[in-house]
Backbone bond lengths (Angstrom), bond angles and torsions (degrees), N, CA, C in turn:
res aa  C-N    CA-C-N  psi(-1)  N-CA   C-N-CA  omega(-1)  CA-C   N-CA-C  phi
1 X - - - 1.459 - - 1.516 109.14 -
2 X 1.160 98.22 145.85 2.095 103.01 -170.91 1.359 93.16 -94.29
3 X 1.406 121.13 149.02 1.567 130.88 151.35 1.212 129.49 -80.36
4 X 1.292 121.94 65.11 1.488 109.13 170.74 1.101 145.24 -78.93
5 X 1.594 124.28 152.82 1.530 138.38 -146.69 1.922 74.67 -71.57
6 X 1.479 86.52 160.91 1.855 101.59 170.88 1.359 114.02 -57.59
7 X 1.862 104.16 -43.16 1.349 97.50 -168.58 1.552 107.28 -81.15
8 X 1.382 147.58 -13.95 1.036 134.01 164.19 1.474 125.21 -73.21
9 X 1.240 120.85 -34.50 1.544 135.43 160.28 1.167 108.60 -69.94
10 X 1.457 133.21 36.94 1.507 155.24 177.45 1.791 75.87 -116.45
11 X 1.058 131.65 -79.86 1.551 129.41 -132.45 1.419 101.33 -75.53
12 X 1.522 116.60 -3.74 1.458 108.88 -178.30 1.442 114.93 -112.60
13 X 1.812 108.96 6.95 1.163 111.61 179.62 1.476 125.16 -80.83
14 X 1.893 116.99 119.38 1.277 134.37 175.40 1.256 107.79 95.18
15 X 1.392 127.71 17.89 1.446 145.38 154.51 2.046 103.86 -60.31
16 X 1.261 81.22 158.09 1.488 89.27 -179.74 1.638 122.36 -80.63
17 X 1.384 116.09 -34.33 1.257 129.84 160.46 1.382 132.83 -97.88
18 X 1.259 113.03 155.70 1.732 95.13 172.24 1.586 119.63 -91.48
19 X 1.600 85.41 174.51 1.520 100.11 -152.23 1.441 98.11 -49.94
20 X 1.352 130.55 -53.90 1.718 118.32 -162.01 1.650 97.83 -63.47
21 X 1.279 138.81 -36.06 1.491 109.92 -174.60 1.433 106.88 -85.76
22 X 1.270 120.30 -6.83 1.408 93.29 144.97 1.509 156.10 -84.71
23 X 1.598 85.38 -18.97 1.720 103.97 153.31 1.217 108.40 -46.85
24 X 1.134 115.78 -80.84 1.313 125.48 -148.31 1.498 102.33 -58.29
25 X 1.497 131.13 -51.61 1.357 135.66 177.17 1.931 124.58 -41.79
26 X 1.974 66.73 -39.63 1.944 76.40 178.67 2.068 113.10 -88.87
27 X 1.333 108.04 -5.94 1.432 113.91 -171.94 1.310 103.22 -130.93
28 X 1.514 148.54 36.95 1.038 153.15 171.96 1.361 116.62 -172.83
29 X 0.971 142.62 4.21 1.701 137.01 143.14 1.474 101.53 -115.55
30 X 1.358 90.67 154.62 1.846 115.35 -175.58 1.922 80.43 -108.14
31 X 1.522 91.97 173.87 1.274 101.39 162.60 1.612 132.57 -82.59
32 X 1.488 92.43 -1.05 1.872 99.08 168.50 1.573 97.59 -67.68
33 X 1.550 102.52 -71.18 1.101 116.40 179.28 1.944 116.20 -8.77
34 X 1.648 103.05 -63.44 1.115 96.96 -164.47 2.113 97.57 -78.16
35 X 1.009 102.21 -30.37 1.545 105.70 -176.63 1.877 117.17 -31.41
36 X 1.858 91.41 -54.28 1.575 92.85 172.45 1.378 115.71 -81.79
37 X 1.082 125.15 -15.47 1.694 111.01 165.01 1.542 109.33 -52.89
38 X 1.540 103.74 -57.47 1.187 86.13 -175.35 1.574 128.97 -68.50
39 X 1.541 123.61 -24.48 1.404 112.31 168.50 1.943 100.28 -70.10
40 X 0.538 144.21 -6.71 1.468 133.52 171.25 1.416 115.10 -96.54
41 X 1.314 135.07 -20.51 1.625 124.42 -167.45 1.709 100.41 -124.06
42 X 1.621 116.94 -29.98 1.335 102.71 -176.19 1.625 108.92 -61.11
43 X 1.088 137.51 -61.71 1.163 144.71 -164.15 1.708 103.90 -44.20
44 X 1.197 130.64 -26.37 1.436 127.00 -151.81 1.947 77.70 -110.36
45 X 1.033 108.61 -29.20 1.752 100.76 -176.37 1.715 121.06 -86.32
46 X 1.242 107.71 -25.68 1.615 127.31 149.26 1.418 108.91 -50.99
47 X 1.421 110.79 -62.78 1.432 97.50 -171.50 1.763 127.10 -73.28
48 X 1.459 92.97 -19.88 1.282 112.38 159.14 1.509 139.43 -37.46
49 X 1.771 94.39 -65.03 1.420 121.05 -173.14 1.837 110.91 -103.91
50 X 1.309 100.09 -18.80 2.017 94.53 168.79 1.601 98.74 -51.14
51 X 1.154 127.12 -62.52 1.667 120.15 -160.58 1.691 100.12 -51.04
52 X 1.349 136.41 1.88 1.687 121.15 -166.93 1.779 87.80 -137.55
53 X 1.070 121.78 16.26 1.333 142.72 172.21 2.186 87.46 -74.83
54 X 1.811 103.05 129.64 1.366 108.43 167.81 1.756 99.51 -81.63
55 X 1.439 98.59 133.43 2.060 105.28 163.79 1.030 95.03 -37.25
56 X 1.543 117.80 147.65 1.424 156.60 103.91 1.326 124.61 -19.42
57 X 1.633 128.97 125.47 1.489 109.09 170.15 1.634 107.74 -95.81
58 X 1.530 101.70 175.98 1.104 105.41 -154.03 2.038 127.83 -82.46
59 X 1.417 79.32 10.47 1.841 102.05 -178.37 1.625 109.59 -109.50
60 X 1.368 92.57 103.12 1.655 106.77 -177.76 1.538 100.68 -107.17
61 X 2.042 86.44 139.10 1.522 113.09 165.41 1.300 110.86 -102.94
62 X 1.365 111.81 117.24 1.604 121.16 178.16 1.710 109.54 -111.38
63 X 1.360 93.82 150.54 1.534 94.28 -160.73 1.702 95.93 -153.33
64 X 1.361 128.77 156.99 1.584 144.05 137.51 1.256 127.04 -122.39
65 X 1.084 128.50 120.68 1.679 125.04 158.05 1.515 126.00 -124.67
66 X 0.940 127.87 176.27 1.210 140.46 -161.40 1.950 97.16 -88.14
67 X 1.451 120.66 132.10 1.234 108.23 -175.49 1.174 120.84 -171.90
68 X 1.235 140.50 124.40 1.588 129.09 -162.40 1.462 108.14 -83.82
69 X 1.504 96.69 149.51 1.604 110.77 -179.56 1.128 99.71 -150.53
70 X 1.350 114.65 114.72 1.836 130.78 -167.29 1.000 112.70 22.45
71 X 1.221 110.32 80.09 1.577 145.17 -174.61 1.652 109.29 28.69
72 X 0.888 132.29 86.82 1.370 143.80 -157.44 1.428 114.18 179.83
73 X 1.192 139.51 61.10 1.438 135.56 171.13 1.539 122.02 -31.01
74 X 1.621 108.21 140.26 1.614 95.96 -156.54 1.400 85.52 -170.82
75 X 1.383 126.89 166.20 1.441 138.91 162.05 1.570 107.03 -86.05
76 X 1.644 111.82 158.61 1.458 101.22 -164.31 1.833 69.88 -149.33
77 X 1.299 101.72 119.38 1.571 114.67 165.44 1.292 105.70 -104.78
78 X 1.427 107.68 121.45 1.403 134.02 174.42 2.086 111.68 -108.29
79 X 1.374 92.29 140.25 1.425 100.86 163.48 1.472 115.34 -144.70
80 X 1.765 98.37 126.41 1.656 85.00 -179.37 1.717 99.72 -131.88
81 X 1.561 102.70 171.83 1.645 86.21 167.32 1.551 130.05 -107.31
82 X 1.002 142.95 -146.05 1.572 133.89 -132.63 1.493 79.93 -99.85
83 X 1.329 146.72 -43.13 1.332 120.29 175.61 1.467 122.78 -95.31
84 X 1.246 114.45 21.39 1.824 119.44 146.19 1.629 90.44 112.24
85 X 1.303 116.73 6.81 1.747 103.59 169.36 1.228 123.30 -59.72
86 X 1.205 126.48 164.81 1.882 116.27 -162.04 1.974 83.86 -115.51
87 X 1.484 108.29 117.74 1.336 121.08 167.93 1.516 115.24 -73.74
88 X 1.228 127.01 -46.76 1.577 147.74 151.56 1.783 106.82 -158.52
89 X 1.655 88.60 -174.09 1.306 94.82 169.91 1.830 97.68 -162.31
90 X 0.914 115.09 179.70 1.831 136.55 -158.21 1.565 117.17 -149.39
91 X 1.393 104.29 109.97 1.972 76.58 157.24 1.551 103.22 -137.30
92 X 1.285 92.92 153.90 1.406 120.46 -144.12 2.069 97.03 -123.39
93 X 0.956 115.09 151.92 1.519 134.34 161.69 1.178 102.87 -66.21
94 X 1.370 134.57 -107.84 1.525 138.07 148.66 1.275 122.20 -28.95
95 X 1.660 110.08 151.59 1.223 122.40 156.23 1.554 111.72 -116.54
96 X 1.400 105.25 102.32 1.954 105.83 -152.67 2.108 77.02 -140.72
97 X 1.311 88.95 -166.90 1.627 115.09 -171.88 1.629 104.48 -63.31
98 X 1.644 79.90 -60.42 1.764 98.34 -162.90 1.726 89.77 -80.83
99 X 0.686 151.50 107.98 1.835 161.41 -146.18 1.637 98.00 139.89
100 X 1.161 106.78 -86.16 1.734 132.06 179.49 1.857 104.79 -48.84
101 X 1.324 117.60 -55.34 1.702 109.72 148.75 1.091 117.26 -25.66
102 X 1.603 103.77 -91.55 1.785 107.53 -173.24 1.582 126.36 -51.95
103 X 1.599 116.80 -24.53 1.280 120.49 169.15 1.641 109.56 -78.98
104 X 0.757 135.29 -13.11 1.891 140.79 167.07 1.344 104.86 -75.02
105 X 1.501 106.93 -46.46 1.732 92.54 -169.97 0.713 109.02 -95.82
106 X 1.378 150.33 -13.22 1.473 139.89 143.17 1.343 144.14 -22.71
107 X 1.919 89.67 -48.08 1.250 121.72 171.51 1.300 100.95 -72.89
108 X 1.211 145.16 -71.83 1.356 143.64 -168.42 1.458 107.88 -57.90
109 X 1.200 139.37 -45.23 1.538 135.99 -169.85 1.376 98.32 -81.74
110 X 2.075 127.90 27.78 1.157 101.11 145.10 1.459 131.95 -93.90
111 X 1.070 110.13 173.67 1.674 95.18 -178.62 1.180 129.22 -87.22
112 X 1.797 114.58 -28.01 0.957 124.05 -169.51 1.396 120.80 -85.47
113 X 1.424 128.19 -17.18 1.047 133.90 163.18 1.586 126.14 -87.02
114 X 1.429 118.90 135.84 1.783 126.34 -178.25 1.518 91.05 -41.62
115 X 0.975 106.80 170.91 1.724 138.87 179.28 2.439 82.22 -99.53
116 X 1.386 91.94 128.95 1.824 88.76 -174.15 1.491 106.21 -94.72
117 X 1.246 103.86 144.57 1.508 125.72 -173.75 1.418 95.79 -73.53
118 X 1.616 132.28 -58.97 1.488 121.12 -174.75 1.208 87.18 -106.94
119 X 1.838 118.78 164.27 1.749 112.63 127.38 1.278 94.30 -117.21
120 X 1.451 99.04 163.46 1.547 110.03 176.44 1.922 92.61 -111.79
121 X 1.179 97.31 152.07 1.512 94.98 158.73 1.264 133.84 -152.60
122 X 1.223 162.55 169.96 1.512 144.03 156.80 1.310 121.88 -61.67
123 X 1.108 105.42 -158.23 2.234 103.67 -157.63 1.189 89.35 -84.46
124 X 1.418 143.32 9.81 1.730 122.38 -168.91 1.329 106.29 -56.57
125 X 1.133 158.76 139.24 1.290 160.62 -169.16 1.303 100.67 -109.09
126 X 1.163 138.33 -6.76 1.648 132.97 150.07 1.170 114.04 -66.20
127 X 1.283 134.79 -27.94 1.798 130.60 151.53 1.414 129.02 -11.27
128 X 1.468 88.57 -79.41 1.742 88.26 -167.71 1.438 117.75 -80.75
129 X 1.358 117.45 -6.41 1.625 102.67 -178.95 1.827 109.14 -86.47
130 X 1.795 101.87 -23.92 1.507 114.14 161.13 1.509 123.43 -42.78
131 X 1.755 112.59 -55.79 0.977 140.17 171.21 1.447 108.31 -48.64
132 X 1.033 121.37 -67.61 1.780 133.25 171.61 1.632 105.03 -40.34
133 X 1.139 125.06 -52.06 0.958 124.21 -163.80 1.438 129.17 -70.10
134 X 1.463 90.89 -42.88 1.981 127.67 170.62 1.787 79.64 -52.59
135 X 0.927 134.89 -99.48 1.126 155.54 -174.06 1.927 128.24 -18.00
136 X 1.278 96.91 -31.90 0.940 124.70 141.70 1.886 140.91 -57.42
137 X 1.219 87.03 -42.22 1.596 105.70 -165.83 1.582 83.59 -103.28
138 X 1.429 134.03 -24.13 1.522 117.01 -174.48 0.896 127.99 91.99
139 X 1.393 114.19 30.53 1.330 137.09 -150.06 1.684 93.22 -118.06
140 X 1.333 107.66 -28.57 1.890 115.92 -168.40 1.618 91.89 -133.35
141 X 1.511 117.94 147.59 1.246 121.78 140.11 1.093 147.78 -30.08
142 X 1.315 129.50 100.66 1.542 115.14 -172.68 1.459 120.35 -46.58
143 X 1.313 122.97 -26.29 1.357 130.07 159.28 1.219 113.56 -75.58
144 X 0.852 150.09 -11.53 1.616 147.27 176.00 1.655 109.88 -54.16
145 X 1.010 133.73 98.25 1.410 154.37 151.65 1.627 108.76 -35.25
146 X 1.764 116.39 123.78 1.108 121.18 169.34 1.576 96.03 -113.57
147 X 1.477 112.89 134.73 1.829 108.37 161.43 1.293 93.23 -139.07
148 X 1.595 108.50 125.82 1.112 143.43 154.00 1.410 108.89 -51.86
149 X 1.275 138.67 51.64 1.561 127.28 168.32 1.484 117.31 -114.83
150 X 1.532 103.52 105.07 1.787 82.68 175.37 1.385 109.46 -53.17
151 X 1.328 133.38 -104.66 1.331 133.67 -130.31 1.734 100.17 -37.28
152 X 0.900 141.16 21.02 1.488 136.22 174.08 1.480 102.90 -91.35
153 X 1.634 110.20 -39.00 1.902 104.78 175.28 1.498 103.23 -81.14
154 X 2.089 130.73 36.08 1.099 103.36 151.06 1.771 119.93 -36.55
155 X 1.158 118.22 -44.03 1.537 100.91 -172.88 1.407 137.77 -26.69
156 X 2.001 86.89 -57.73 1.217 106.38 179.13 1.725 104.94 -38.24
């Protein structure tokens, strides 16, 4: 444990951590540092914590927009369900076919969420031939309902 003067143990007062892990956090990792933690530990903590994840209902809002992510402009495909839970999400370079593919099957090859009775989605026109296809392959319900309506992803 460090001894700090009063007036420096002023700057850490009503912080969430204490003062040495924030020393240390702020004076001994770079942001590489934290970069490979996270490609090395998120994945094992996802797979961890999806099983204590509450269900999903079965009416998904699917959505893309244009959106920066560490300074890099990019599309960010989001899916949530009818009361604004986040099903997954994607971000992508493009907003093309094969984007809207790989963000569907992602979404669907999880486990923890139902297979969805509707999706709603916006005008992307890479949607429905995705949709068709999933559907095809058995991947979606043959009853499963696609509607193209934006104002339905108010959620989003």
């Amino acid at each position: 444990m460090l001894l700090l003067t009063p007036s420096v143990s002023g700057l850490f007062k009503w912080r969430q951590f204490e003062p040495e892990v924030i020393l240390l956090a702020v004076g001994c990792v770079d942001r590489v540092t934290v970069w490979r933690w996270v490609q090395r530990y998120v994945p094992e903590m996802e797979r961890r914590l999806r099983s204590r994840l509450k269900p999903t209902s079965d009416s998904w809002r699917v959505d893309s927009e244009l959106h920066p992510v560490m300074g890099k402009w990019g599309y960010l495909y989001r899916a949530v369900n009818s009361s604004g839970a986040t099903i997954d999400f994607l971000h992508s370079a493009k907003q093309d076919a094969a984007a809207a593919k790989r963000f569907l099957s992602k979404t669907l090859g999880r486990q923890h969420h139902p297979v969805p009775r509707v999706i709603n989605t916006d005008g992307h026109s890479a949607y429905p031939p995705a949709i068709v296809r999933f559907k095809a392959e058995g991947a979606l319900d043959e009853d499963c309902r696609h509607r193209p309506v934006p104002y339905l992803n108010n959620v989003l």
